[in-house]
C-alpha positions in Angstrom: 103.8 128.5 107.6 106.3 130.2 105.2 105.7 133.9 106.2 105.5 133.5 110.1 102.6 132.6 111.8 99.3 132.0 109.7 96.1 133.7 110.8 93.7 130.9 113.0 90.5 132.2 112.3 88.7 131.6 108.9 87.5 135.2 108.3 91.4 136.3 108.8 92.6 133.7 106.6 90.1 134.3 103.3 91.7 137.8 104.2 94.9 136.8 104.1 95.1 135.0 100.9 92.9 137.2 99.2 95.7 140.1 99.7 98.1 141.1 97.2 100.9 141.2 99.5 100.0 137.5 99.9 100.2 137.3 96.1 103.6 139.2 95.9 105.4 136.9 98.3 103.8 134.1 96.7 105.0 134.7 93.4 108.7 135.8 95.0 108.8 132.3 97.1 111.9 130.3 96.7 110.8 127.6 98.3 113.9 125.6 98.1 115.8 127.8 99.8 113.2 129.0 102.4 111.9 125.9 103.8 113.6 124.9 107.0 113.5 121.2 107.9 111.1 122.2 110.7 108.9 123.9 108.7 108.8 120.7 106.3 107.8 118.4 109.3 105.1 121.0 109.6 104.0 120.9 106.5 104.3 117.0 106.4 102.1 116.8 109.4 99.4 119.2 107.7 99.3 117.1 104.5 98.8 113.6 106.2 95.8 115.2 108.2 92.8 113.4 107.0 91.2 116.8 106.6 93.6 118.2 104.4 92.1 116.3 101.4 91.5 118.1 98.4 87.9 116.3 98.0 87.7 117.2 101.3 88.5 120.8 100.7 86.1 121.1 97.7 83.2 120.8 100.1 84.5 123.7 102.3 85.7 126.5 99.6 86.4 125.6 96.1 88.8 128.4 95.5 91.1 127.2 98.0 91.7 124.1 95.9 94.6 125.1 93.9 96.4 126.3 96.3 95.9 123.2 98.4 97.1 121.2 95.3 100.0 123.6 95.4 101.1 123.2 99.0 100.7 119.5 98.1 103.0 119.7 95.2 105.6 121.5 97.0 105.6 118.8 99.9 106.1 115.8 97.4 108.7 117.6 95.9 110.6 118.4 99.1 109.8 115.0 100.3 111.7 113.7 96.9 114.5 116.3 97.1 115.8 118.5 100.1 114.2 116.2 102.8 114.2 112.9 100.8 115.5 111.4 104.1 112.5 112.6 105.6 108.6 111.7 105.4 107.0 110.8 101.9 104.0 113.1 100.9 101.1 111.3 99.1 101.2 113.0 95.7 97.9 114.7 94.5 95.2 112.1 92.7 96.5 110.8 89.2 99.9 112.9 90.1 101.6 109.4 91.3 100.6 107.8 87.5 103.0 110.5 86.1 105.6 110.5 88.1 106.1 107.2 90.6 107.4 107.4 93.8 110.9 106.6 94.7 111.3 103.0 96.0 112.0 102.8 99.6 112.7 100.1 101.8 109.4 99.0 103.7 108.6 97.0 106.5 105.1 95.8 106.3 103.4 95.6 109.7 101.6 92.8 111.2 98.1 94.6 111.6 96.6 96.1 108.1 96.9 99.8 107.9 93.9 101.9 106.9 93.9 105.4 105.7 91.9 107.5 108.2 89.2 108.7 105.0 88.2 105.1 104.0 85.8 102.7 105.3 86.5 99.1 105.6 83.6 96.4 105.5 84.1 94.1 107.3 86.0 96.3 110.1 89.5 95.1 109.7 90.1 96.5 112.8 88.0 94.9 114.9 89.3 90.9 113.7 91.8 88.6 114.9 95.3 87.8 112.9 93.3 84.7 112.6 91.0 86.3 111.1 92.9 88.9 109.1 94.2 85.8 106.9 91.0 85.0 105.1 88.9 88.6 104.5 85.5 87.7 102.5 84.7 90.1 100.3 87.1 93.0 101.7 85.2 96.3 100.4 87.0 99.6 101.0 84.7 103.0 100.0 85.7 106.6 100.4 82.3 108.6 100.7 81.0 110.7 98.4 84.4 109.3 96.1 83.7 105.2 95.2 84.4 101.6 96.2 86.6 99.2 95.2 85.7 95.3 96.0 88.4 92.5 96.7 86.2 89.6 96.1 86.3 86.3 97.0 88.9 85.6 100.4 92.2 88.1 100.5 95.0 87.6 103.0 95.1 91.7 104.4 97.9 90.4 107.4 100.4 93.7 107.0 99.3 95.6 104.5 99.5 98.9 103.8 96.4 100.4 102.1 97.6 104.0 102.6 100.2 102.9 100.2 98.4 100.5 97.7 94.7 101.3 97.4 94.0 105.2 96.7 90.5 106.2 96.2 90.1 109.6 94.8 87.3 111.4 92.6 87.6 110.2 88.8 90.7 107.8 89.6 90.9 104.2 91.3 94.4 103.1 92.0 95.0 99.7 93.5 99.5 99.7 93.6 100.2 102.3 92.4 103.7 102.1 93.0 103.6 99.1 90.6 
């Protein structure tokens, strides 16, 4: 993204990083300066993928880990400087203790909104606003992560899980805005 096009092809890309010229403009990136609004939305879009998720990424090459946390790191602190008018990166796990996220104004919506990596039983989806007003037992899991259970009846009309529940490995956060 910052040096042009990126090779598609796994084989090219281990190559790639692997390099020491990849190294040498790493370590000489101002990234302040260099990222172009375009290339933020690029990167913004990358991040929210569900499978650009550093669990995620553990399970495909565990080397490629840092620098995953890295590109995160950079968005969230575009997102809360240059392009704070922009979209808002979700910080990496047990980075949004440390330093909380600006408060924005929010609409809620009217239909719950799940994060595309966790499960919800029952299938939020799939009820009625009716329905959406008394949730028994809401359970949200992220495999191979945890679960977290809201027991007894919970109101879910217009909320935003992506924003308050966040299940990652060694860290359950339920508002962590809060």
């Amino acid at each position: 993204l910052l040096w042009g096009q990126p090779p598609q092809k796994w084989d090219q890309l281990k190559k790639f990083v692997s390099s020491d010229a990849f190294l040498q403009k790493l370590q000489k990136l101002s990234f302040q300066q260099a990222v172009t609004k375009d290339m933020f939305n690029k990167l913004s879009e990358r991040l929210d993928n569900p499978e650009f998720d550093e669990e995620h990424i553990k399970t495909v090459c565990v080397p490629v880990v840092p620098l995953a946390i890295w590109c995160r790191a950079i968005g969230v602190y575009l997102s809360r400087t240059k392009f704070h008018e922009l979209a808002e990166i979700r910080p990496v796990a047990g980075a949004g203790a440390a330093c909380p996220s600006p408060k924005r104004h929010y609409v809620a919506p009217t239909q719950p909104q799940q994060p595309a990596h966790m499960i919800f039983e029952p299938d939020i989806e799939l009820m009625s606003h009716e329905e959406l007003r008394h949730v028994r037992d809401l359970t949200i899991s992220r495999p191979n992560v945890g679960t977290i259970t809201f027991h007894g009846e919970t109101d879910v009309t217009g909320l935003d899980f992506a924003r308050i529940v966040r299940l990652e490995v060694g860290e359950v956060l339920v508002y962590p805005d809060k």
